[in-house]
N, C-alpha and C positions, 0 to 999 in steps of 0.2 A: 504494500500500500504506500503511495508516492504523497508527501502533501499538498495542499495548494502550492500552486508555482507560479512567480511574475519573472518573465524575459524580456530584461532590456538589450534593446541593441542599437549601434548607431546605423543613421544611413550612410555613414562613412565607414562603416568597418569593413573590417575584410572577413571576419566571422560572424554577419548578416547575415549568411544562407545558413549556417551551420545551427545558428540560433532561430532560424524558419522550421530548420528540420527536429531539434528536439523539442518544441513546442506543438510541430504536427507528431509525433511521434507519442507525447504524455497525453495528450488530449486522445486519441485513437486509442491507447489505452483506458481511457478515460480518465483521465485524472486531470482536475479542475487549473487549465494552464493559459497563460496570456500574454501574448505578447508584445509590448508596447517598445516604439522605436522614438529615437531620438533624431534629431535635426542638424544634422552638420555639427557633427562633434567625432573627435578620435580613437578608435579601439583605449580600453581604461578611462575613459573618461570620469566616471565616478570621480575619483578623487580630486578633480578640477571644482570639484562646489565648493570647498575651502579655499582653492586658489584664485573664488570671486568671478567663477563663469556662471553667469546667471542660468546657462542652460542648464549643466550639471548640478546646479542646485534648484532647481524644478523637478528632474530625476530624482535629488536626494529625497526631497517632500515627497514625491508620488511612491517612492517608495516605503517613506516611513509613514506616510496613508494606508498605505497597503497593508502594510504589516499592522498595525493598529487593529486596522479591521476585520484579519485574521484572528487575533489575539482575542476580540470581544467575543466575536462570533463561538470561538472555544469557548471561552467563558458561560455564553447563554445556556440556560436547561436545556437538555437531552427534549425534541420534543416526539417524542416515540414511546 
């Protein structure tokens, strides 16, 4: 059993396809997957939200959104 999963990539990277195929690949198995792309930014870019690119720091929030709302969703009762 895989958990929820969010796939960033850029439109600049060069593991774009690579990160197409294991988000078709978790979803066909079905496991809850998504993949959201970035805008003209460099393979690793993550770490650039610190170094004040506003792009990568929009990825950081949509991420730490993400994760949040995984976090609650555990939290709620079992509705079963």
């Amino acid at each position: 059993k895989f958990p929820p999963t969010v796939v960033f990539a850029s439109s600049n990277d060069p593991l774009l396809d690579d990160a197409v195929v294991l988000n078709e690949r978790l979803r066909g198995l079905g496991v809850e997957s998504e993949l959201r792309a970035a805008q003209n930014l460099p393979h690793a870019y993550l770490g650039l939200g610190t170094a004040g690119f506003p792009e990568a720091q929009e990825v950081q929030s949509q991420l730490i959104n993400w994760l949040n709302c995984q976090l609650v969703r555990d939290l709620e009762p079992s509705k079963s």
